[in-house]
C-alpha positions in Angstrom: 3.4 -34.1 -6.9 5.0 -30.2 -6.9 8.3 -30.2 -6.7 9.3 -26.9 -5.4 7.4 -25.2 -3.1 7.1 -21.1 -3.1 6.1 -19.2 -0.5 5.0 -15.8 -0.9 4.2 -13.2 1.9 1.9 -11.0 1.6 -1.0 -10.9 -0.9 -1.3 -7.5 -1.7 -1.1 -6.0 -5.8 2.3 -7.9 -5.4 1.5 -11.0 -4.1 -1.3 -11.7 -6.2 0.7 -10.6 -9.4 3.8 -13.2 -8.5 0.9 -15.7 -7.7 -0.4 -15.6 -11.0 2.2 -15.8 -12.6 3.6 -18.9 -11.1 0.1 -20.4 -11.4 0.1 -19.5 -15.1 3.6 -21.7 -15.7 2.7 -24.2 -12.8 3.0 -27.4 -15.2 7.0 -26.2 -16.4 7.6 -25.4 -12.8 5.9 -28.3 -10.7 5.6 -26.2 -8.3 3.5 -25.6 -5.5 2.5 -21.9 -4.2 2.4 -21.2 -0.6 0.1 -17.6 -0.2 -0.7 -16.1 3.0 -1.7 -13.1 4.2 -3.0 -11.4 7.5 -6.8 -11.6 5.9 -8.7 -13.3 4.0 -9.9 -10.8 2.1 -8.0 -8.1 -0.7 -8.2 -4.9 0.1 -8.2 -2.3 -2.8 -6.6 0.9 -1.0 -5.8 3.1 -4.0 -9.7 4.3 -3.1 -9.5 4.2 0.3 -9.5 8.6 0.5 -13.3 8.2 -1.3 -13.8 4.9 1.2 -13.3 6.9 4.3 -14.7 10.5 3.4 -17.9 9.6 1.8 -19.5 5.8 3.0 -21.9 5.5 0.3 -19.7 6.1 -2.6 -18.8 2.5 -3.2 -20.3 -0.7 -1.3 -18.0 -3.0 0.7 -18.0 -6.2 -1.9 -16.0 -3.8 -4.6 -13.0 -2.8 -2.3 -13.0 -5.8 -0.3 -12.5 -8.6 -2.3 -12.1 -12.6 -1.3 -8.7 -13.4 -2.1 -9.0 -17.7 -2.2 -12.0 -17.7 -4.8 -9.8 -16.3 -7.7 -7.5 -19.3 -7.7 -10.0 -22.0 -7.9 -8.9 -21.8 -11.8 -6.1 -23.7 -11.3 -5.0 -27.4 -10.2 -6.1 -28.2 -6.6 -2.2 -29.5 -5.9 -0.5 -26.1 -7.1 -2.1 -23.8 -4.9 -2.8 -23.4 -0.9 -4.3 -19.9 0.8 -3.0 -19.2 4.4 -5.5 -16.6 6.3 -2.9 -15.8 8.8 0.1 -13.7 10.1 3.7 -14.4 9.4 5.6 -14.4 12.6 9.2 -15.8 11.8 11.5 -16.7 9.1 14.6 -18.9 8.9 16.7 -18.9 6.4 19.0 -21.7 7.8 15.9 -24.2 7.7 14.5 -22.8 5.5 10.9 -22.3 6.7 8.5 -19.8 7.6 6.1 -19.5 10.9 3.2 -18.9 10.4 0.0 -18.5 13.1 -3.6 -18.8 11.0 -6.1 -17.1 11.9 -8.5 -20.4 12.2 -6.0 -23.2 13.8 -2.9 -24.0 15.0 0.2 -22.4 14.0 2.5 -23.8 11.5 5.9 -24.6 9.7 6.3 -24.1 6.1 9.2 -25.4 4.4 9.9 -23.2 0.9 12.7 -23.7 -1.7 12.2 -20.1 -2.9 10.6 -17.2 -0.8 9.1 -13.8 -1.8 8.1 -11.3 0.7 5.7 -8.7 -0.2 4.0 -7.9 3.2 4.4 -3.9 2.3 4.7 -1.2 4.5 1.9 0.6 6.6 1.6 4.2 7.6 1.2 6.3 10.5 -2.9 7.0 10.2 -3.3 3.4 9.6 -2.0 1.9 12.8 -3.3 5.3 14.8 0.0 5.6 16.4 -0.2 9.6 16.3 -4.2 9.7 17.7 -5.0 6.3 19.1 -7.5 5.6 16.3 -6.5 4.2 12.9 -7.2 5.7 9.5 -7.0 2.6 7.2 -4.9 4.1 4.3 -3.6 0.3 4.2 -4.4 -3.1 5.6 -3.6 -2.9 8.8 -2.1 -6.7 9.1 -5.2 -8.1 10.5 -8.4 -9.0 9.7 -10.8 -6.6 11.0 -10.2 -3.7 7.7 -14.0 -3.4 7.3 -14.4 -2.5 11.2 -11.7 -0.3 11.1 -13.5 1.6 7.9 -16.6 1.3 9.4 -14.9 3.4 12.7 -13.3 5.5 10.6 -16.0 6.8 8.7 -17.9 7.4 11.4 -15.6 9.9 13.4 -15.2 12.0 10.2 -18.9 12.3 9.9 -19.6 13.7 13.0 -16.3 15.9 12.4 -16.8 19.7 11.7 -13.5 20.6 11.5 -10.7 18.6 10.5 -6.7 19.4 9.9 -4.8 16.8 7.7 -0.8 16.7 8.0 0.9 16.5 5.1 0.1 17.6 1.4 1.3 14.2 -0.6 -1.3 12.4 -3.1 -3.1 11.2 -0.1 -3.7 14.2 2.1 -4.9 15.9 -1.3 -6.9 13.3 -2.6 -8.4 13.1 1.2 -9.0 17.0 1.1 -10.6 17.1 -2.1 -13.0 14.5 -0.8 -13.8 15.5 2.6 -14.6 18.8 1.3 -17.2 17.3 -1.0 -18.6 15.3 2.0 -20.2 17.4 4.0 -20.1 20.4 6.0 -17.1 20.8 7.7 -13.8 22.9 7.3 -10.6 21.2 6.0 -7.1 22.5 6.9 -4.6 20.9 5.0 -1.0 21.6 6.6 2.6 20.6 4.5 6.0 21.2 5.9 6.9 21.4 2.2 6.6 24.8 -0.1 4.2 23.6 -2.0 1.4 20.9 -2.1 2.5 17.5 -4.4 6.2 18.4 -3.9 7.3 15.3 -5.8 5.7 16.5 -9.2 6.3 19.3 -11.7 5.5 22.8 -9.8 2.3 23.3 -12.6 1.2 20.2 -11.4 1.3 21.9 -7.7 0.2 24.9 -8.6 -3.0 23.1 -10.2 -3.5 20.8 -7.1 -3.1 24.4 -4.9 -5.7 26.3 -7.1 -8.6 23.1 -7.1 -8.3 22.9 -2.7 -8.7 26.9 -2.6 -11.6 26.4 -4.9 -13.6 23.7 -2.9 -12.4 26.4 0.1 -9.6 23.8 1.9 -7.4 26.7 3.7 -4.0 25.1 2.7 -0.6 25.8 4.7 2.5 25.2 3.4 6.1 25.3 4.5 4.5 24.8 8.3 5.6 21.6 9.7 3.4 20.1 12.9 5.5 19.5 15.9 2.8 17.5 18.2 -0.8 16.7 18.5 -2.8 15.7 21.6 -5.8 15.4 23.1 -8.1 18.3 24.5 -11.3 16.7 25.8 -13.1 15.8 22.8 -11.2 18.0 20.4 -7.2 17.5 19.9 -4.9 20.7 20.1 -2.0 20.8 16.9 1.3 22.7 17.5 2.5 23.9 14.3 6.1 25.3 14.4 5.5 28.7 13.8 3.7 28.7 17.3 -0.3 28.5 16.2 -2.2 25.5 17.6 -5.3 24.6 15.6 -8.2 23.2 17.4 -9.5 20.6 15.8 -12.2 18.0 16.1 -10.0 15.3 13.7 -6.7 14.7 12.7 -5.2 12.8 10.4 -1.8 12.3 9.3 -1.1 11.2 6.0 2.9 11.1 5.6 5.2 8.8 6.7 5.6 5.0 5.8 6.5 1.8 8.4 7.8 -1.2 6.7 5.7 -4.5 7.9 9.2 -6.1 8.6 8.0 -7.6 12.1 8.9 -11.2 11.4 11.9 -10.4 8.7 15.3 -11.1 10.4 17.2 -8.1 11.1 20.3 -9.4 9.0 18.0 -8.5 5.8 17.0 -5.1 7.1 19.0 -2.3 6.7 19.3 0.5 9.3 16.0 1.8 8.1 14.0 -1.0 8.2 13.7 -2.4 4.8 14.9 -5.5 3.2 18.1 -5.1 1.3 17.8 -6.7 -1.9 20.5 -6.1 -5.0 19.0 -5.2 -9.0 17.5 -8.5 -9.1 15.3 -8.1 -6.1 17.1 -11.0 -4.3 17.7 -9.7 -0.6 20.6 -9.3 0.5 21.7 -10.7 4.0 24.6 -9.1 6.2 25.1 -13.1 7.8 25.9 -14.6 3.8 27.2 -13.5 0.8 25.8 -16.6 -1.1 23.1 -15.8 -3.0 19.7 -16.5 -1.4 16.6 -18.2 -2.3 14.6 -14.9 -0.9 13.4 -12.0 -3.1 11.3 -9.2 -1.6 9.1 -7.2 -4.3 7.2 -3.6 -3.7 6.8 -1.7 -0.4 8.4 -3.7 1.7 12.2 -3.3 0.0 14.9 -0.8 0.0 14.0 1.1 -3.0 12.4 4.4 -2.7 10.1 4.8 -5.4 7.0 3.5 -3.2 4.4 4.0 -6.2 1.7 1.1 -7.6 3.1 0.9 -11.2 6.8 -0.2 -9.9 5.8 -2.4 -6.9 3.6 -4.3 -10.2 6.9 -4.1 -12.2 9.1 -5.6 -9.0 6.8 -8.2 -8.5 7.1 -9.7 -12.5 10.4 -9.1 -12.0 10.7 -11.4 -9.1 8.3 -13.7 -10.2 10.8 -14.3 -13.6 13.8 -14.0 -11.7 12.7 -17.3 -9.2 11.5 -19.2 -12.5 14.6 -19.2 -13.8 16.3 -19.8 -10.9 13.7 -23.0 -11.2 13.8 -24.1 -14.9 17.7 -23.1 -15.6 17.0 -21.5 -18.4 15.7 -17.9 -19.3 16.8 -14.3 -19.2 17.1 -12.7 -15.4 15.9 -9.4 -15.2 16.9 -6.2 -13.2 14.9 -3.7 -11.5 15.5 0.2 -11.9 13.6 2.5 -10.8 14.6 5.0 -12.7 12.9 8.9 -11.9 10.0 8.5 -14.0 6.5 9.3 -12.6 3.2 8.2 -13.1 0.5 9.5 -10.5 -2.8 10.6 -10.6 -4.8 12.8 -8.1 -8.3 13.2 -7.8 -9.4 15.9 -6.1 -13.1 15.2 -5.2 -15.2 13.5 -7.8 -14.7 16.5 -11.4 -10.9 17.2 -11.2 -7.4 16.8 -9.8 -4.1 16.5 -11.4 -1.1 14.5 -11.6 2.2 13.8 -13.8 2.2 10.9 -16.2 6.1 10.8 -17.2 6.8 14.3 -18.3 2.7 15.1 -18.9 0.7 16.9 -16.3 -2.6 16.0 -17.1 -6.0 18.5 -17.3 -8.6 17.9 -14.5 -11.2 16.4 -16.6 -8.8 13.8 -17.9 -8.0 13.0 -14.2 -12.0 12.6 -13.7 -11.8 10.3 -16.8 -9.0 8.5 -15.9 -9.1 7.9 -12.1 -11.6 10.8 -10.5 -14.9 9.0 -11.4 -14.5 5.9 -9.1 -10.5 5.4 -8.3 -9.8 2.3 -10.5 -12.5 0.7 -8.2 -13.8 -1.6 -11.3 -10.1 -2.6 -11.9 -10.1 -4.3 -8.6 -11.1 -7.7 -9.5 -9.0 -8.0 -12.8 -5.9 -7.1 -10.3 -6.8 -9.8 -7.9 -7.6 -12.1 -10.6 -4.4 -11.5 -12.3 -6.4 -10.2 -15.5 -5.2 -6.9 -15.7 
């Protein structure tokens, strides 16, 4: 019989990595591993600008993926899914609440917790319109539904304005623009589109949009969006109001901290944790059996590559904390960059490190079908 029990929360890129990892030591452990998350299946986001802008690019079996059947390669005892929402922990019991979505809710006891239920954003809860735009999971399980809404309302769009000019509202540009017939305005209180890579890098993202005719405008922050009939009116501060038929935001990010106790949060929102990605709790200073890996914690750097990083990290950090023995590992973020940004299907750009990349190698790389075939080696813990 397992002799620890792990709980992990959240079984997004994270979740699944620390899962796998666990499951690949699970006789040196004797352990078993608690994972649960809002739905049952996993949902591959990185493509969700080519999801929502053009329907028939990929089908819904390659971006939504059934998170319980990848684990069925390991002993029975070791592993249990949870289809469900986290609604409570405490770390005086020890336990987390948990309410499936199939049955009663429950009480799980862990000797070592992870939480990795990420963050969400603006467009995908529809705070700002009313309607979500499923950049992320959306913490339930109704994603297809919500894609399937989405995609509608930008087809019968002929004009929409996207706020903000990060790798999402130009990979979303760069798609819609290929979609159909319809005018994108792309707006960025920043000076320049990508602000967070090299200014070449900007200036090559800035150049591709004018091309495919996206009339970008930048250094123009919007101050407030409603409804007009039909259409929605957005106040930019330099006094113009678009008229619009959709839009979207794509900036901001909401930690899913709902059911975290506020004495791991900082004033922010996100879970302390110190080098080692242990949180840190303003109600102990002894060290806790709790380590919180990706989105969801206090470091800034909110980028796939280092929330894959945190979560190995993590994931060695609780087995030594297990086995006694072994070298703990810290986690630094360092300023080190490696994005890639499609825009539309032949080009984009991007920084890897100190290397901005040409357009075709962007196609090559990430353009041709956004790392959608590396979806099931991620959930299966193969690549």
């Amino acid at each position: 019989m397992p002799e620890t029990n792990i709980v992990i929360l959240g079984a997004s890129t994270v979740g699944n990595t620390a899962a796998h990892s666990f499951l690949q030591d699970i006789q040196s452990l004797k352990a078993k591993i608690t994972l649960i998350n809002p739905s049952p299946n996993f949902y591959w986001n990185l493509a969700a600008p080519r999801i929502i802008a053009k329907p028939q690019a990929f089908q819904p079996d390659q971006y939504l993926l059934p998170i319980e059947s990848v684990y069925s390669q390991y002993p029975a005892d070791s592993f249990e899914f949870i289809a469900g929402l986290a609604t409570d922990i405490d770390p005086t019991s020890k336990t987390v609440s948990v309410t499936p979505n199939d049955g009663e809710p429950r009480t799980l006891s862990y000797d070592y917790l992870l939480i990795a239920s990420g963050a969400t954003t603006p467009a995908s809860t529809g705070e700002v319109t009313g309607f979500p735009i499923p950049f992320k999971a959306s913490g339930r399980d109704d994603i297809q539904e919500l894609l399937e809404a989405a995609q509608k309302k930008i087809a019968s769009a002929k004009n929409i304005v996207i706020g903000g000019a990060g790798p999402i509202g130009v990979e979303l540009a760069g798609e819609l623009s290929e979609a159909g017939d319809m005018s994108i305005t792309l707006v960025s209180a920043t000076d320049r589109v990508l602000q967070m890579l090299k200014s070449s890098a900007s200036s090559a993202a800035a150049s591709q949009l004018k091309k495919k005719k996206v009339d970008v405008r930048v250094s123009t922050r919007v101050m407030n969006v409603e409804a007009s009939g039909d259409s929605w009116i957005v106040s930019l501060d330099n006094g113009e109001k678009l008229t619009t038929d959709l839009y979207i935001p794509t900036t901001g990010s909401t930690p899913n901290n709902a059911f975290i106790p506020e004495c791991f949060l900082g004033t922010d929102g996100w879970v302390k944790v110190d080098k080692e990605l242990r949180v840190q709790s303003s109600q102990s200073s002894s060290p806790l059996p709790i380590y919180a890996a990706g989105d969801i914690n206090c470091n800034s750097m909110r980028l796939g590559f280092k929330a894959v990083e945190q979560a190995r990290i993590a994931a060695n950090n609780i087995k030594v904390d297990i086995l006694r023995r072994g070298e703990r590992k810290k986690y630094d973020q360092g300023d080190s960059l490696l994005m890639i940004v499609p825009i539309g299907e032949s080009s984009g750009t991007g920084q890897i490190f100190g290397f901005v990349p040409f357009g075709f190698l962007v196609k090559l790389i990430k353009g041709k079908d956004f790392f959608i075939s590396k979806a099931a080696g991620v959930l299966a813990g193969t690549n």
